[in-house]
N, C-alpha and C positions, 0 to 999 in steps of 0.2 A: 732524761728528766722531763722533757719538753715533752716526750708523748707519752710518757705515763700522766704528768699535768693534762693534758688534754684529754684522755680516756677518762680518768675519775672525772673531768670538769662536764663531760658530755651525760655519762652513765647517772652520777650524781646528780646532775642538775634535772634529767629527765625523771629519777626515780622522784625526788624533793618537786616537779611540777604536777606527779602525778598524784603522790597525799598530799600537795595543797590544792588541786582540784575535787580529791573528797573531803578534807576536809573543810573549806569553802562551801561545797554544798552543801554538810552539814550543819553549818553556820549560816548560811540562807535560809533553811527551812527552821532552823532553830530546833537544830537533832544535836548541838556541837556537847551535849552530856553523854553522848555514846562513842568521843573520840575515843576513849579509851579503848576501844577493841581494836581501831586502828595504828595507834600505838602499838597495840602489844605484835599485831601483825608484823610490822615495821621492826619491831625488837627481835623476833624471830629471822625473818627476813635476814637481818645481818647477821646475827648467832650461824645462819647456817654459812652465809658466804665465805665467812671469815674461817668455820671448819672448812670447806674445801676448798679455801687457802693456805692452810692449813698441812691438806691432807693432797694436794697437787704438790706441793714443797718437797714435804716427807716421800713423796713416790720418787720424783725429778732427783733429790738427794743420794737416791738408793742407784741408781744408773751411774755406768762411767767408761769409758771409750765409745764402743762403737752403740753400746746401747743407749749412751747420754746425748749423743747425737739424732738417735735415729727419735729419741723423747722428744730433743727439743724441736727437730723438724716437723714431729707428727702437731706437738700445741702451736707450731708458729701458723701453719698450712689451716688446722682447725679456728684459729683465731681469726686470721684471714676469711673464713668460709661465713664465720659468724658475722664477723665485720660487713661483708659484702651480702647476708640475707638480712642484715638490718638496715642497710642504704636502700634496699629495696621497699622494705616494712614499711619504713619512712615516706617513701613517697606516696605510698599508696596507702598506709594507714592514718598519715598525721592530722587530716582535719577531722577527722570524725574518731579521734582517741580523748576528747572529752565527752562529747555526745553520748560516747560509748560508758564513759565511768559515773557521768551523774544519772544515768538510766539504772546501773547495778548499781551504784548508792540509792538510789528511791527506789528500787526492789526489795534490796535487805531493811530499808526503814519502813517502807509500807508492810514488810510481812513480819516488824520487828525482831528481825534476824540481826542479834549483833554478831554471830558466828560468820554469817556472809559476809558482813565490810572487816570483819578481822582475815578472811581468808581474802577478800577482794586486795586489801596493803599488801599481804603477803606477799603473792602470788608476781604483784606488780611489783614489789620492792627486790625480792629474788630473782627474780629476772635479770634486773639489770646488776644484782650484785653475782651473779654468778658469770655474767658476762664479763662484767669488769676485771672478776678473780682470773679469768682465762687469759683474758688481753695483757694484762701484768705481770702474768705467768710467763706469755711470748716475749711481752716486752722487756724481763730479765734477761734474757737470752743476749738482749741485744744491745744494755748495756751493764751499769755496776748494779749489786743490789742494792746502795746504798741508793744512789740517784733515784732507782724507778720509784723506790720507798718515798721519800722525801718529795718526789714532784707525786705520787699519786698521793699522801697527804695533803699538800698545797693546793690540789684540783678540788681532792672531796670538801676541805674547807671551802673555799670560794663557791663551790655550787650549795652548799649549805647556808650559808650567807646568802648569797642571792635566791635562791629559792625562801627562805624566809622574810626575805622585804618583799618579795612579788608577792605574798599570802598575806603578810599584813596589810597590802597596797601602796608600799610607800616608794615602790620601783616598778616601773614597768619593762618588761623583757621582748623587746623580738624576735619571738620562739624561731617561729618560720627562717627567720636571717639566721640565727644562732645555729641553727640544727644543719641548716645548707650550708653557712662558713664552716662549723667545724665539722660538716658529712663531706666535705671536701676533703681537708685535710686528712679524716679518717681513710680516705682513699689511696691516698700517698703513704701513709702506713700501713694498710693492707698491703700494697704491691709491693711493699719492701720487706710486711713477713713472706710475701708468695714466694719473691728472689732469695730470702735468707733461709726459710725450708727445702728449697732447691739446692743450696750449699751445703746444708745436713745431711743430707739426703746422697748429695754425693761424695762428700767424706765417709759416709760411713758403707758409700759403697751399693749404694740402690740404684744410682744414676750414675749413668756415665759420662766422662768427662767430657768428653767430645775434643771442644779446644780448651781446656785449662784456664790462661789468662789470657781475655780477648782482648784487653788492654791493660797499660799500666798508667795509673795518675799518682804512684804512692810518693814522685819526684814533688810533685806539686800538692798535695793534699792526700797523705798518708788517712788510712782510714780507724789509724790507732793511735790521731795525734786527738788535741780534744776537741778540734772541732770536727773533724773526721768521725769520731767517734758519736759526736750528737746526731751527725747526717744519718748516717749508720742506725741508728736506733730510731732516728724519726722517719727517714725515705728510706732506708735500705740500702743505702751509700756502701759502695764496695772498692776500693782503688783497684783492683786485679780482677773483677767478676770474669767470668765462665761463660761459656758462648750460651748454655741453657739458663745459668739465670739473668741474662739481660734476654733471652729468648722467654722469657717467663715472666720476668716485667712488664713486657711491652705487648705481651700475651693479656695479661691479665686487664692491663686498663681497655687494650681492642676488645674482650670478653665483657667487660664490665660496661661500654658504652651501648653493645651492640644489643646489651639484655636490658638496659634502660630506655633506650630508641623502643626496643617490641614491648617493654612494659606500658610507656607512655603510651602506644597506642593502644594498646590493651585499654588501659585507662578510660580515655578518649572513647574509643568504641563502646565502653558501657555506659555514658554519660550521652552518647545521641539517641535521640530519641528514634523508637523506630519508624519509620514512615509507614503509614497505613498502603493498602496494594490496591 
């Protein structure tokens, strides 16, 4: 429940900051009679996510032994990939991801294109809704459908609320903190789809065991009791894991730091200026 809460609360909260950055700007320039094309982006926007919620279900459904395995390893492994190319986005897109939307907002209103800020919502609202459909896809796998259900309601509530008081001004957000607290925590649930698609993967026979159970904690915290089972869905908590998936956890956070160490200087390096010869 706790990291399906957290995925809507991230996904949501960033889609709801990014129409109330246009539609703010439209209401600065005193364009806010043309929301309505943004809205209707926004209505599409979730019409489709909610079909390939849909239509991910209806597939996942139609599997069972070794091919329902080898499903849920492929969404948990692809959630993970997307999880970890948006920690990247992040750092290198986030300050200049307003800049960038009130520039296509004063494009389609200076060349009175309502079609471009209805495709501008879209475009940005899908995104994150079809990201979120994938991640709660994974993160069924990992616990009940009811839980994922219930806390990813609770999250798109709460960023829905607050993305509505940051737009009318009567709250202010620290994006920046927000987005690093919960790009944290998104981290520790990527690495725990990476170790539970490495258990798919080798149940159904794609990977080999190697050593089976490299340890046992089920004496002490069973990973099918209920708090075992929250661990389990939020970190990838496993009482018995397998020599490749804790080889694959600890893989994945050394891969992860060592591609944000060469991003940051990538960064860095485009921001010095060049010395003249």
């Amino acid at each position: 429940m706790l990291a399906s809460s957290l995925i809507t609360l991230r996904e949501g909260l960033e889609a709801a900051l990014i129409v109330g950055i246009v539609l703010g700007y439209l209401r600065k320039t005193g364009y806010l009679d043309r929301q309505g094309s943004v809205w209707a982006g926004v209505a599409l926007a979730l019409i489709v996510s909610l079909a390939a919620a849909l239509a991910l279900n209806a597939i996942g459904a139609e599997f069972s032994g070794r091919g329902e395995q080898i499903f849920e390893g492929v969404a948990m492994a692809l959630a993970a990939a997307i999880l970890t190319w948006m920690i990247f986005w992040m750092q290198r897109q986030s300050r200049q991801i307003k800049g960038d939307l009130e520039a296509g907002v004063r494009r389609a209103v200076d060349a009175g294109a309502t079609g471009a800020l209805f495709w501008l919502a879209f475009i940005a609202v899908v995104r994150e809704g079809l990201e979120t459909t994938l991640f709660l896809t994974a993160a069924v796998f990992t616990a009940t459908a009811s839980d994922t259900i219930i806390g990813g309601l609770a999250g798109l509530l709460v960023a829905i609320v607050v993305g509505w008081l940051v737009y009318l001004g009567t709250a202010r957000l620290p994006v920046a903190a927000f987005f690093r607290v919960t790009g944290a925590l998104l981290v520790v649930f990527a690495a725990g789809l990476v170790a539970n698609a490495v258990g798919e993967f080798q149940e159904a026979g794609f990977l080999p065991g190697i050593v089976e159970h490299l340890w046992s904690t089920a004496a002490w915290l069973d990973d099918q009791s209920t708090l075992g089972s929250a661990l389990h869905s939020l970190v990838g908590y496993t009482s018995e894991p397998s020599l490749m998936q804790v080889l694959a956890y600890v893989g994945y956070y050394l891969a992860l730091w060592l591609g944000l160490q060469r991003a940051t200087v990538a960064t860095l390096g485009e921001k010095t200026p060049t010395q003249p010869v």
